[in-house]
C-alpha positions in Angstrom: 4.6 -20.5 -6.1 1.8 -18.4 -4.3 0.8 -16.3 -7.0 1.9 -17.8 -10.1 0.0 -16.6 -13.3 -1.2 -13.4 -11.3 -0.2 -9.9 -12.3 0.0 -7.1 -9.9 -0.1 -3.3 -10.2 2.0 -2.0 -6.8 2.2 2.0 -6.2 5.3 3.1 -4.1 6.8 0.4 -4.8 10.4 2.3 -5.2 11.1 2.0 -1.6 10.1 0.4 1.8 6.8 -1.8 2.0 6.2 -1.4 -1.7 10.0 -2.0 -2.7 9.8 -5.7 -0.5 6.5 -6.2 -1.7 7.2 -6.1 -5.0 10.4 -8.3 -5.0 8.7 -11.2 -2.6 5.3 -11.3 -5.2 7.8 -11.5 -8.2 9.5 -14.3 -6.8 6.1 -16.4 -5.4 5.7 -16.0 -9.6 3.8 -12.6 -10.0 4.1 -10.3 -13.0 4.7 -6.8 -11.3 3.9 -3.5 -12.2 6.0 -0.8 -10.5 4.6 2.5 -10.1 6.2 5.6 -8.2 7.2 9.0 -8.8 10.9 8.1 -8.1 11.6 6.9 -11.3 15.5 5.7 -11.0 14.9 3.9 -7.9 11.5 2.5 -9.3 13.1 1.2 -12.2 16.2 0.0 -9.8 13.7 -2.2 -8.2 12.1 -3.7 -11.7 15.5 -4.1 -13.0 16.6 -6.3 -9.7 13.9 -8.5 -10.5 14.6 -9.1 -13.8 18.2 -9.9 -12.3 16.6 -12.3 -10.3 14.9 -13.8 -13.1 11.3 -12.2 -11.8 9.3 -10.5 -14.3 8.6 -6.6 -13.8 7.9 -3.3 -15.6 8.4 0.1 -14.2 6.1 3.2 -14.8 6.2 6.5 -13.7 2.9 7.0 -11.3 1.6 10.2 -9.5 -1.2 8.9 -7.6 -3.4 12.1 -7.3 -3.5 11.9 -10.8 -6.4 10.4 -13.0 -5.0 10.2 -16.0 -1.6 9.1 -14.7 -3.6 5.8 -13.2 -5.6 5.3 -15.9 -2.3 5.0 -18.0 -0.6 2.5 -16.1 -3.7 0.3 -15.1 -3.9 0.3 -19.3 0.1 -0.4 -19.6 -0.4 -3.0 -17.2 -2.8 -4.9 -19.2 -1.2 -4.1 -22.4 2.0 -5.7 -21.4 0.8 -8.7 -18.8 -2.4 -9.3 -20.6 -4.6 -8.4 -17.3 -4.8 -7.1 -13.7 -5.5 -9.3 -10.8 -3.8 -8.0 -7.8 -3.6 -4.2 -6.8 -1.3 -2.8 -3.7 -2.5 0.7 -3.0 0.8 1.5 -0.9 1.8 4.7 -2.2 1.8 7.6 0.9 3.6 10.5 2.8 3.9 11.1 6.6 2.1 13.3 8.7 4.9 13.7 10.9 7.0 16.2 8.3 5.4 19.5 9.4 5.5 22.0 12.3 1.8 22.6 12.5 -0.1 19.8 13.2 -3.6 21.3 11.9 -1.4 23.2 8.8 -4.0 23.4 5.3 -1.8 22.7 3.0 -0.4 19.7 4.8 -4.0 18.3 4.7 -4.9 18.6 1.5 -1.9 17.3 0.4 -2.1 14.3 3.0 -5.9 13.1 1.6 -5.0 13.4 -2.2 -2.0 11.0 -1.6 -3.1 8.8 0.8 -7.1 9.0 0.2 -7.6 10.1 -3.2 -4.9 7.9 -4.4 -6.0 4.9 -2.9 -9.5 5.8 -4.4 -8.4 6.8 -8.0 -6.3 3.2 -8.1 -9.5 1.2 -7.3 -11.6 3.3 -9.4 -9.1 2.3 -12.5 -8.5 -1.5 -11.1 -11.7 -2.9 -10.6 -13.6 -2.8 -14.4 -9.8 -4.9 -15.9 -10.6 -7.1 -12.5 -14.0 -7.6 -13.3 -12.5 -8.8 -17.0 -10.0 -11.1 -15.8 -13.0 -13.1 -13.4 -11.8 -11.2 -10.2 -9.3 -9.7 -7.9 -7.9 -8.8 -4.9 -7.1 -4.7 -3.7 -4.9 -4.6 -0.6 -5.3 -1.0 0.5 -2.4 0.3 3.4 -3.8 1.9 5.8 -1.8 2.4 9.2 -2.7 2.4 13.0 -3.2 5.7 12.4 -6.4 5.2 11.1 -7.5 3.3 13.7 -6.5 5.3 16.8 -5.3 8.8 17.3 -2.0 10.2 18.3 0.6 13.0 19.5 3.2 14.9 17.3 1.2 13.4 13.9 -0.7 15.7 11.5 -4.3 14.8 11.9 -4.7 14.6 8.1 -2.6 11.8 8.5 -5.1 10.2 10.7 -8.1 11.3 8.6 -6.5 9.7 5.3 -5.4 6.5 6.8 -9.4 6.2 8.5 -10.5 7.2 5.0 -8.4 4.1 3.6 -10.3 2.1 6.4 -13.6 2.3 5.7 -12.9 2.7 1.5 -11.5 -0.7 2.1 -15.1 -2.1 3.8 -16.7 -0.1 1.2 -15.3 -1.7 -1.5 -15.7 -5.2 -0.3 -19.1 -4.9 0.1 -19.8 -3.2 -3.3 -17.7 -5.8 -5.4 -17.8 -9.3 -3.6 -19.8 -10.7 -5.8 -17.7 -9.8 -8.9 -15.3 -12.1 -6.9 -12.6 -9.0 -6.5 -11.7 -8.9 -2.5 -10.7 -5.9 -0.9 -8.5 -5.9 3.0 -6.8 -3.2 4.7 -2.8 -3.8 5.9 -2.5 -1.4 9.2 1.3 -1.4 9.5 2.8 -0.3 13.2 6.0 1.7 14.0 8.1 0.6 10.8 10.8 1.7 9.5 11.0 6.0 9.0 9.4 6.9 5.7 11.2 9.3 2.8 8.6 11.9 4.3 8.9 11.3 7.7 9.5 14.1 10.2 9.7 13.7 14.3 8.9 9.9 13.6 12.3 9.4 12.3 13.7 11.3 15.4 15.2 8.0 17.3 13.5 10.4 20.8 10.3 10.3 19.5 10.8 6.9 18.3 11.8 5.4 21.9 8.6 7.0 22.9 6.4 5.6 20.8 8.5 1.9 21.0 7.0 2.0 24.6 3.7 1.3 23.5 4.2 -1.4 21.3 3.7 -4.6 23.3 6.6 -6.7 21.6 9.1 -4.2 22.3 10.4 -4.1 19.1 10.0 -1.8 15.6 8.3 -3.7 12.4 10.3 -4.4 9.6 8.8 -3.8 5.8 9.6 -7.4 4.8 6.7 -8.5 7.8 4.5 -6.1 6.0 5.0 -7.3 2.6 4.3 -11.1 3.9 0.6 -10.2 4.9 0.2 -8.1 1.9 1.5 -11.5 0.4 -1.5 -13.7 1.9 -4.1 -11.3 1.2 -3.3 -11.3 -2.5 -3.0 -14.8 -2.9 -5.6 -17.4 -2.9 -5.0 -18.6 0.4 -7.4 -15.6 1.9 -10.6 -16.3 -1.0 -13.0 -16.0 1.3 -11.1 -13.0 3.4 -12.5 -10.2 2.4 -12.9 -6.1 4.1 -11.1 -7.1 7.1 -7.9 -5.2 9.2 -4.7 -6.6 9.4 -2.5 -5.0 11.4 0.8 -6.0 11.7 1.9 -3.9 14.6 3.4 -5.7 17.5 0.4 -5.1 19.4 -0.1 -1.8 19.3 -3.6 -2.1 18.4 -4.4 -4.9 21.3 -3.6 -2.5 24.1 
């Protein structure tokens, strides 16, 4: 099994990517952590694992929150003796408001999708640094690569902030052995949060610029997620990933 002996530490892991990345590490042999704010579904998915005869905890997690990460990074290692793999996927939409250039919706769209991608590093890397090394897979999106219509440009912003934390933290910690890599997902499936992206209008529109024809799926996702945490990428380290059908070749 890929990751046998590891323990990992995913954040929205109650639903989409996160929920199919947390069920394909636990059966390649990982320990996982389950953090999310949806705490019946997030314990739905530790509890299928278990089923399954996969090993997993659930945790409530609000990632804008210090304190909150700094408990479950600590629970982690408390219960699996260490840390060695960390999935920042926890995020909302930029597609859910009116008013593309709204405050609110910007603040709200960098503390869950920048500051909480920052906060889980911050907490992550001194327990890697204990157990040898690590690896952070940070999901970003095309979004923070390119821009585009009908998307709030926080959205944008916070994704391009995930982008360049990723490189940042690569550079700052390779030689602690922890690697850092970006996953930039394509047009998946609609999120909880999700607007006019889940509109299946706007969603034929945007379908026509994806080279494969074709919508991602989150299991495709959770496979590269699956590579970068596993030994197989040791010397990959602050790239881009993007699993979009294209979208980013054009």
């Amino acid at each position: 099994m890929r990751l046998e002996g590891k323990v990992a530490l995913i954040s929205g892991a109650a639903s989409g990517m996160g929920r199919s990345t947390a069920i394909r590490f636990a059966k390649e042999g990982a320990k996982v952590m389950i953090g999310d704010q949806l705490d019946a579904e997030g314990q739905a998915v530790a509890d299928e694992i278990v089923r399954a005869n996969g090993t997993a905890s659930f945790m409530h997690l609000d990632v804008t929150d210090e304190a909150s990460w700094r408990a479950i990074v600590a629970e982690t290692v408390k219960r699996f003796g260490k840390l060695d793999i960390l999935v920042n996927n926890a995020g909302i939409s930029g597609s859910g408001v009116d008013d593309l250039y709204e405050t609110a919706a910007w603040d709200r769209l960098m503390a869950v999708n920048g500051r909480g991608v920052f906060l889980g590093t911050k907490f992550a890397i001194p327990e890697m640094k204990k157990a040898g090394g690590g690896s952070i897979i940070n999901l970003s999106s095309i979004s923070g690569t390119v821009g585009q219509d009908g998307i709030h440009v926080g959205y944008n912003a916070s994704k391009g902030a995930v982008r360049t934390l990723t490189k940042a933290t690569a550079v700052q910690h390779g030689r602690d052995n922890i690697r850092c890599n970006s996953i930039h997902p394509g047009l998946m499936p609609p999120m909880r949060t999700s607007g006019r992206t889940a509109d299946p209008a706007f969603r034929g529109e945007m379908l026509k610029g994806v080279p494969m024809g074709r919508f991602g799926e989150s299991d495709e996702v959770a496979n590269a997620i699956l590579f970068l945490a596993s030994d197989e990428a040791s010397y990959v380290t602050g790239v881009e990933l993007a699993v979009d059908g294209g979208y980013l070749a054009k």
